[in-house]
C-alpha positions in Angstrom: 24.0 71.7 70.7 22.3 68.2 71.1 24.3 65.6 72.4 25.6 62.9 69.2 23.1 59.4 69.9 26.0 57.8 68.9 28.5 58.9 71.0 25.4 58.8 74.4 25.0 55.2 73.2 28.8 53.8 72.6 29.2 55.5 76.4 26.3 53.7 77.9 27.3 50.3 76.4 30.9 50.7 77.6 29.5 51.4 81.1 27.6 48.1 80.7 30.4 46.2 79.7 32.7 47.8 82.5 30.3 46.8 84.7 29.8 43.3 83.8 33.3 43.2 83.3 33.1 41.8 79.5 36.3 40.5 77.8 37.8 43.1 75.5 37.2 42.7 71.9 41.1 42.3 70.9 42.3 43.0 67.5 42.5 40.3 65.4 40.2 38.3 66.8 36.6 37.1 65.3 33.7 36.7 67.5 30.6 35.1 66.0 27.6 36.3 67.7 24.1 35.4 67.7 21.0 38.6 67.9 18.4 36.6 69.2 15.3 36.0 66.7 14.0 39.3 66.2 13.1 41.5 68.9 16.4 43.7 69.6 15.7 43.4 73.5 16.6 39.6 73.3 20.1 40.4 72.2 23.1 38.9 75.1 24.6 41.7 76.8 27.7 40.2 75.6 26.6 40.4 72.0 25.9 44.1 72.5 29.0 45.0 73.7 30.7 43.0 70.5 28.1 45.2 67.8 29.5 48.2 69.8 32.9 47.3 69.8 34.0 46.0 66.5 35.4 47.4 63.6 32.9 45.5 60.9 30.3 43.7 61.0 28.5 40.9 59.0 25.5 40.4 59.0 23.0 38.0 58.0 19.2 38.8 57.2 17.7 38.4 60.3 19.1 40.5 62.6 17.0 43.5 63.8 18.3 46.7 62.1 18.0 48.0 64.9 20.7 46.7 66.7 23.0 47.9 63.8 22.3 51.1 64.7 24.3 50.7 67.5 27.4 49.9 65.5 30.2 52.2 65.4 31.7 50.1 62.3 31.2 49.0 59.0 28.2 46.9 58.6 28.0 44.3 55.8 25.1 42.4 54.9 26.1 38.8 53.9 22.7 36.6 54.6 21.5 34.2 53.1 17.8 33.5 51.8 15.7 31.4 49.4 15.2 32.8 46.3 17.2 36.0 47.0 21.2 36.0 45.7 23.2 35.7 48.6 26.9 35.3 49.4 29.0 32.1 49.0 29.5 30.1 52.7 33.1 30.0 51.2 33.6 33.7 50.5 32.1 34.6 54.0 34.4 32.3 55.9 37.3 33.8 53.6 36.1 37.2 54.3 36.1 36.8 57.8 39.7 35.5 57.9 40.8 37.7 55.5 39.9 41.2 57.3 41.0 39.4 61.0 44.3 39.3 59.4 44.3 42.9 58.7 43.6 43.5 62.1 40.3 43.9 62.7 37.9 43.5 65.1 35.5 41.4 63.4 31.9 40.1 64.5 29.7 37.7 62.3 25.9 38.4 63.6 23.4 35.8 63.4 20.2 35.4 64.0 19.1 33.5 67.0 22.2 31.7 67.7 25.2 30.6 65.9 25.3 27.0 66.5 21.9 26.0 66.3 21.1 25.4 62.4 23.5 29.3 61.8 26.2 27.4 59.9 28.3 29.0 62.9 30.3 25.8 63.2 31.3 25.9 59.7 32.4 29.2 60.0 34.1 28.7 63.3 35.9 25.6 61.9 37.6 27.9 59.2 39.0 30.8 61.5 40.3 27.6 63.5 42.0 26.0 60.0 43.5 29.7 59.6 44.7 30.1 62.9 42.5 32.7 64.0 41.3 33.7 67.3 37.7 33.6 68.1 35.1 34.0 70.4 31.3 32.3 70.5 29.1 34.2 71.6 25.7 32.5 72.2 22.0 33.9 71.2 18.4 33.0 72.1 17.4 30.4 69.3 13.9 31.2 67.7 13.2 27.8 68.6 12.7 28.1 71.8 12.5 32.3 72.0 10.3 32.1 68.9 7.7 29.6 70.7 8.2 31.6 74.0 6.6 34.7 72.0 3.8 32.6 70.4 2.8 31.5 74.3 4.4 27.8 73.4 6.7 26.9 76.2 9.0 24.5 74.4 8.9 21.8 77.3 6.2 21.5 80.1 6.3 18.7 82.3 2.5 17.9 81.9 3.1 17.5 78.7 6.9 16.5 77.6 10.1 15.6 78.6 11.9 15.8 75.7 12.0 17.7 72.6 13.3 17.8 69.4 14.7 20.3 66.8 15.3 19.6 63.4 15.8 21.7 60.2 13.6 21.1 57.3 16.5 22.3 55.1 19.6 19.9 54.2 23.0 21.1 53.1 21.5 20.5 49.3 18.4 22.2 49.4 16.1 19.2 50.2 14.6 17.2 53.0 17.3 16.4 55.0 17.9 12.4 54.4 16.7 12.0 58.4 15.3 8.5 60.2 11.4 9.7 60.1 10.3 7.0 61.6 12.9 7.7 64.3 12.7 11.3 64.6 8.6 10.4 65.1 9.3 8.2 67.9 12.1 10.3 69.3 10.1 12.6 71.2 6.6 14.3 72.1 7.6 17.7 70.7 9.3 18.2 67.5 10.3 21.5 66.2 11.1 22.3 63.0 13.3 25.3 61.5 13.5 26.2 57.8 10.5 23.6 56.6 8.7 25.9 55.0 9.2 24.4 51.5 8.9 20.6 52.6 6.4 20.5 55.0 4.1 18.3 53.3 6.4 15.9 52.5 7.4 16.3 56.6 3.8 15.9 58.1 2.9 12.9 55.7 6.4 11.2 57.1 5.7 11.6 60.7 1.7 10.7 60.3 2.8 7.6 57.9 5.5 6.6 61.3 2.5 6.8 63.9 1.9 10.8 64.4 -1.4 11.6 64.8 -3.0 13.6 61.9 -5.1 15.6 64.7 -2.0 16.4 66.8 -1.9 19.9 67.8 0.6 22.2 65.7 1.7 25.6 65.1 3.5 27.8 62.8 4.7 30.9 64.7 6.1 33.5 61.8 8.1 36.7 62.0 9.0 35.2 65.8 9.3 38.1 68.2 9.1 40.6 65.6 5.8 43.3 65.9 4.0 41.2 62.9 4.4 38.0 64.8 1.5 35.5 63.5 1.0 32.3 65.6 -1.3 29.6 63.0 -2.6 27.1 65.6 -3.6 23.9 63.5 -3.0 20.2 63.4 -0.5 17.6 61.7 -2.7 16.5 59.3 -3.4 20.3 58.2 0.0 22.0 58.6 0.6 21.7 55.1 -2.3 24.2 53.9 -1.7 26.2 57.3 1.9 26.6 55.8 0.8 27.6 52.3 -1.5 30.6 54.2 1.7 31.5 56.4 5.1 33.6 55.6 8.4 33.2 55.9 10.7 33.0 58.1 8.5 30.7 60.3 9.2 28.1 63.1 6.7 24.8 63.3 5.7 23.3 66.5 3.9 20.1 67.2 2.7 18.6 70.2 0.4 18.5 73.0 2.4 21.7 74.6 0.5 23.8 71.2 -2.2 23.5 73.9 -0.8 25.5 76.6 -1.0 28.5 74.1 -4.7 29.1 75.0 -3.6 30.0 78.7 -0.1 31.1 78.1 -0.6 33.6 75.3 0.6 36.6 77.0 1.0 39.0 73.8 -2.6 38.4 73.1 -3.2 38.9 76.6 -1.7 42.6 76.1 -4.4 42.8 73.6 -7.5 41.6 76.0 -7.2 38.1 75.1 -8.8 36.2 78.1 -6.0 33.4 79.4 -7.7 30.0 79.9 -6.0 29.2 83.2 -6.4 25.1 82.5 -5.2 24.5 78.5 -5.3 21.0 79.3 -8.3 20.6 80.8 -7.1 18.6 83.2 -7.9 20.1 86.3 -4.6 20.1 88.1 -1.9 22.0 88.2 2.2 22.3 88.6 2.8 24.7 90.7 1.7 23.0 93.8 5.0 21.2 94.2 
C-alpha cells in the first residue's frame, strides 16, 4: 500500500523543525505568518512549520495553494481583493480571537509579509486588546523578493542608497494623502505596492515634484509566480505600461531598473544573453 503524502510530509516537516529547534505552536496562541510572494520555495522555514502545525488556517489570496497542501487543518480563505467580496478586517480579527479562545492553534497566512502593507499590525493589535498570545512570523515582501525575480536588486550601491516603499492604496480606497513632493525627493528608488488603480495620478505627482519623465521604471506582475511578467518602461509612460499589465503587480523606478539587462537571471534560464555592464559605466563593484 503507498505510503499517505500527508503523513511522509507532516513527518518530514517535524524533522525540520526538530532540527532547527522551532518553538512549539502552543494552543491558544495565534501566529500571523507571512508566505513570501508567490513562489512556495520562498516560504520561512518557520512559517512551514506553523502551516504544518496549526489547527486552521486563514488565508488571504495570495498565498501559493501549494503550500496549503501541506496543512493538516482547516483552511479558510479570508483575502481580500478589488472588486471581488471579501471579508470584513473586523470579522477577521474577531475570528481569529474567537477560535484562539477555543483553543486553537491558529495561523493568519499572508502574502509576502505581515507587516509590510499586510494589515498584520492591525490584526496583531486586536489579539493584543483580547489578551491573546501571539507570534510574528516574518515573510519575504514582494517588494524586494518580487524585484529580486524580475532581475531588479532593490538597492545597488552604483546606483542608490536608499529606497522607498509606499502603497498606492490608502485605508479609504484612494491615493494615500502622502507629501509627493517629499516622497520625490526622499529617495532614488521608490517602490510602489497596490498602485495599480492610481498610477497616473502617481507618476504625474512625482514628474510635477522634479522626477524625470524618462526615468527608468518597471512593473513586475504575478512576482515569483511561473507567469511572472517584468514591463520595463519609463515615468512618463508607466501609466499606459500599467493599463497593458495585470494584477497583482509591484512598480519600480529608478536607475537600478537598469541593472535588469545584466541581472535578469530567469530570462537567462531561457538564453537571454546577460549584459555584464547595465550601466555602461565601465567599472565594477566587486573589486573592493
Amino acid at each position: 500500500m503507498a505510503a499517505d503524502p500527508t503523513l511522509l510530509n507532516s513527518q518530514a516537516l517535524g524533522r525540520l523543525a526538530e532540527a532547527l529547534e522551532l518553538p512549539a505552536f502552543e494552543r491558544g496562541w495565534v501566529w500571523l505568518a507571512g508566505a513570501g510572494p508567490g513562489d512556495p520555495g520562498l516560504i520561512t522555514a518557520l512559517g512551514l512549520h506553523a502551516i504544518a502545525s496549526a489547527d486552521v488556517i486563514l488565508y488571504d489570496a495570495l498565498v501559493n495553494e501549494k503550500l496549503l497542501g501541506l496543512a493538516r487543518g482547516e483552511c479558510i480563505y479570508a483575502g481580500k481583493r478589488k472588486g471581488q467580496a471579501s471579508a470584513k478586517q473586523s470579522d477577521i480579527s474577531r475570528g481569529l480571537v474567537s477560535m484562539a479562545r477555543k483553543g486553537a492553534r491558529v495561523l493568519r497566512l499572508k502574502g509576502g509579509d505581515p507587516f509590510v502593507f499586510g494589515r498584520g499590525g492591525e490584526e496583531a493589535l486586536a489579539l493584543a486588546r483580547a489578551r491573546i498570545p501571539f507570534r510574528i512570523v516574518p515573510g519575504v515582501t514582494a517588494g524586494i523578493g518580487g524585484l529580486a525575480y524580475a532581475g531588479i536588486p532593490v538597492t545597488h550601491r552604483d546606483t542608490n542608497h536608499a529606497v522607498t516603499f509606499i502603497t498606492g492604496h490608502g485605508a479609504g480606497g484612494g491615493l494615500p494623502a502622502l507629501d509627493w513632493a517629499a516622497v520625490a525627493k526622499g529617495s532614488p528608488t521608490l517602490v510602489l505596492y497596490m498602485a495599480l488603480a492610481h498610477i497616473e495620478e502617481i507618476a504625474a505627482k512625482l514628474i510635477e515634484a522634479g522626477r524625470a519623465a524618462d526615468e527608468p521604471a518597471a512593473i513586475v506582475s504575478d512576482a515569483t509566480f511561473a507567469k511572472q511578467h517584468v514591463r520595463v518602461t519609463t515615468l512618463g509612460e508607466l501609466p499606459r505600461a500599467a493599463r497593458e499589465s495585470g494584477a497583482p503587480a509591484i512598480f519600480v523606478i529608478g536607475e537600478n531598473v537598469r541593472l535588469r539587462e545584466g541581472l535578469d537571471w530567469i530570462g537567462a534560464m531561457s538564453g537571454r544573453l546577460l549584459d555584464p555592464d547595465p550601466l555602461k559605466r565601465e567599472r565594477f563593484s566587486d573589486a573592493s
